[in-house]
C-alpha positions in Angstrom: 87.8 96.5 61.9 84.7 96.5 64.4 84.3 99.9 65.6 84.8 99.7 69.5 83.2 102.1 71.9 84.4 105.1 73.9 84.7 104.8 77.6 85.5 107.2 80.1 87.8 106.2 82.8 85.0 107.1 85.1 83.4 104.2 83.2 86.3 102.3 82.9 86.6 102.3 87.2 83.1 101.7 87.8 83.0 97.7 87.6 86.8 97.2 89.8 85.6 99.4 92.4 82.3 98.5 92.1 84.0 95.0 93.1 86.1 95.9 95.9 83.1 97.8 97.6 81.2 94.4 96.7 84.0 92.4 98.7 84.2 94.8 102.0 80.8 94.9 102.3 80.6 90.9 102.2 83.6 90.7 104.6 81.9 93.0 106.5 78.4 91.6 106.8 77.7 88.1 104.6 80.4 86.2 107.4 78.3 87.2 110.3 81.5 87.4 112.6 81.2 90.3 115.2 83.3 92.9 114.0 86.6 94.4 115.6 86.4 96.4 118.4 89.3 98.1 118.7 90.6 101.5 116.4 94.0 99.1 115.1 92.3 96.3 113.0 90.0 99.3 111.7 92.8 101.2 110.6 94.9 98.3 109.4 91.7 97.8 107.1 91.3 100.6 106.0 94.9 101.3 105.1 94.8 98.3 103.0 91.5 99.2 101.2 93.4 102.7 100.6 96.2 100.7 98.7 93.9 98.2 97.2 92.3 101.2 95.5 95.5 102.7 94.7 96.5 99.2 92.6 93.4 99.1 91.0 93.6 103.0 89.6 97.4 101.9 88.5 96.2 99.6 86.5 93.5 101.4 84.9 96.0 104.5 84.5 97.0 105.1 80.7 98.9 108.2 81.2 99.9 110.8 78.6 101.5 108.2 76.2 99.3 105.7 76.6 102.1 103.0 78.4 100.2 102.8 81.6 102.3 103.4 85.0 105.9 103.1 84.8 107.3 100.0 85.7 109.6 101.1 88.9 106.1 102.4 90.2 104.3 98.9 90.1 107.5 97.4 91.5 107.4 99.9 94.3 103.6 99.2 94.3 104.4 95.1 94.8 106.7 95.7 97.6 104.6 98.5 99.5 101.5 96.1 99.4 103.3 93.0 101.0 105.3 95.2 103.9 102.0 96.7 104.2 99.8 93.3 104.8 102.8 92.0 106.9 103.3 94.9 109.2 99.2 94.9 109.6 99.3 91.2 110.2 102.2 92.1 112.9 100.1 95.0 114.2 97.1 93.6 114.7 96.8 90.0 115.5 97.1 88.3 119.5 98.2 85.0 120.6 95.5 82.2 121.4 96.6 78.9 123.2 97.8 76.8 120.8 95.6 73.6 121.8 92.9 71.6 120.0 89.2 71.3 121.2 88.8 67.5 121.7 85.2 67.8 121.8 85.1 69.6 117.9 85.5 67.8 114.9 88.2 68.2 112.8 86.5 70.0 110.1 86.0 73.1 112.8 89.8 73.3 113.1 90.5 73.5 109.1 87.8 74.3 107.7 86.4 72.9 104.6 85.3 75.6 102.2 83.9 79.8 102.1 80.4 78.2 103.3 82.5 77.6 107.0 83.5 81.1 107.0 79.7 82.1 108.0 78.9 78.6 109.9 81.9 78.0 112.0 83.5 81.4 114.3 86.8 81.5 115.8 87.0 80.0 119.3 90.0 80.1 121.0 89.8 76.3 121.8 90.2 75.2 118.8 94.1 77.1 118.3 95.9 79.5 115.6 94.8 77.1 112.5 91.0 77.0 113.0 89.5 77.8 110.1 92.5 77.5 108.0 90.9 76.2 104.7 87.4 78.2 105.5 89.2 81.9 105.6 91.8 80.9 102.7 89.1 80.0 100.4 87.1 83.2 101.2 89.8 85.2 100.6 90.7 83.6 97.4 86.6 84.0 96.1 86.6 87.7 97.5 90.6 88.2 95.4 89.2 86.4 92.3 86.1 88.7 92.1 88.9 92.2 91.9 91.3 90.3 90.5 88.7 89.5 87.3 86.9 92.6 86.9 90.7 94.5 86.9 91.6 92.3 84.2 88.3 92.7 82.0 88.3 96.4 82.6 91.7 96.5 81.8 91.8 94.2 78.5 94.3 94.5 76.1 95.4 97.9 77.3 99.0 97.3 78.9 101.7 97.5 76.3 104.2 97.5 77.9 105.4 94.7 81.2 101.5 93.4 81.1 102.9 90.7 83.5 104.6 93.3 86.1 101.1 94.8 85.4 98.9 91.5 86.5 101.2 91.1 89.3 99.9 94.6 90.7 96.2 93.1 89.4 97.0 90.2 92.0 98.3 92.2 94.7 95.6 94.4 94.5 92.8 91.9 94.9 94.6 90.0 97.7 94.9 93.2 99.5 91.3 93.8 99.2 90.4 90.4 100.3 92.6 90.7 103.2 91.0 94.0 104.4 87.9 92.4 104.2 89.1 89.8 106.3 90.9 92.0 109.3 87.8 92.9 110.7 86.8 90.3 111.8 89.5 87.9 111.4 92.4 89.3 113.4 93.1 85.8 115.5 96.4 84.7 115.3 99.6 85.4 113.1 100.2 82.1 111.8 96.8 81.6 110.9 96.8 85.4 109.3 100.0 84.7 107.1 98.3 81.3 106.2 94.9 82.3 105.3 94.8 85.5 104.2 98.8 86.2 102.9 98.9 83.2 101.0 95.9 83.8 99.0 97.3 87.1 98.0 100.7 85.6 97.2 98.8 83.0 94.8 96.9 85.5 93.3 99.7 87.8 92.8 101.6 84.7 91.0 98.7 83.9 88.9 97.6 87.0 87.9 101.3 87.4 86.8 101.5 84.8 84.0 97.2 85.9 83.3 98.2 89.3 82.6 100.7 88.6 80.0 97.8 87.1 77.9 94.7 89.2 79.2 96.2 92.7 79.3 98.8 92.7 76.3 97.4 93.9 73.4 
């Protein structure tokens, strides 16, 4: 019977967006990668940052009855998000050789953690999986940050489908990641649909079974 305290949804918005700025800007500066330049990976980016927001403000909408968005919109909102990261992925990535450096070691090819992301740019020596494990885990730490402040923000406040609900949490987040990714990650398509749409289909999946718990009341 605690009394709880009133928030705003202006209030209510300010910690997930607050998060996704966080993760552009990192993408955008923390990797030191030169950046795109060329308008398509720009606009692929921001088209994806565009529907990243638009998940996140689904999630936090209650609507007149309270029951959040309806659940045909967060199915259209699922299938909209991958066709979108697919058809960017498409768009915007270019074939490298696919050969291996002989003269790097292997932990150049796959990566090892976020921490290669900064150390360790994409050659195109090395072939489509360099950096494989380097850009997956980024995008995972830069998905878990939106994905977690979505669910806090949003705690407790989905009556109704909460897992269709932390699916579009999931979706969201990988989107995000993946937009801060595109700039200066737009290498090749296997390595794209590896690294950064796999991450986003994990977190979708996860975020399915964590919003069942976290966002049911």
């Amino acid at each position: 019977m605690a009394p709880t305290r009133f928030r705003s949804p202006a209030q209510h918005s300010l910690v997930p967006f607050g998060a996704v700025a966080a993760v552009i800007l990192s993408g955008a500066t923390l990797l030191g990668r030169p950046m795109a330049s060329t308008a398509l990976p720009w606009a692929a980016s921001i088209a994806m940052l565009a529907l990243a927001c638009a998940g996140a403000a689904m999630v936090l909408h209650r609507g007149p009855t309270g029951l959040g968005a309806p659940v045909r919109w967060r199915r259209a909102y699922l299938a909209s998000a991958g066709a979108l990261f697919v058809l960017s992925t498409l768009a915007t990535t270019r074939g490298i050789p696919r050969t291996l450096s002989l003269t790097n070691p292997l932990a150049d090819h796959v990566g090892l953690s976020a921490v290669n992301a900064v150390t360790v740019t994409h050659t195109p020596t090395l072939g489509p999986m360099q950096n494989l494990g380097a850009c997956a885990s980024t995008s995972l730490v830069f998905a878990g940050v939106v994905a977690l402040s979505l669910l806090v923000s949003s705690r407790r406040a989905v009556p109704v489908s909460s897992g269709s609900m932390g699916a579009v949490v999931g979706a969201s987040a990988g989107l995000a990641a993946a937009a801060a990714l595109q700039l200066s990650c737009a290498t090749h398509i296997a390595h794209a649909l590896a690294a950064h749409g796999l991450p986003m289909l994990f977190a979708t999946v996860l975020c399915t079974f964590l919003g069942r718990r976290a966002l049911a009341p």
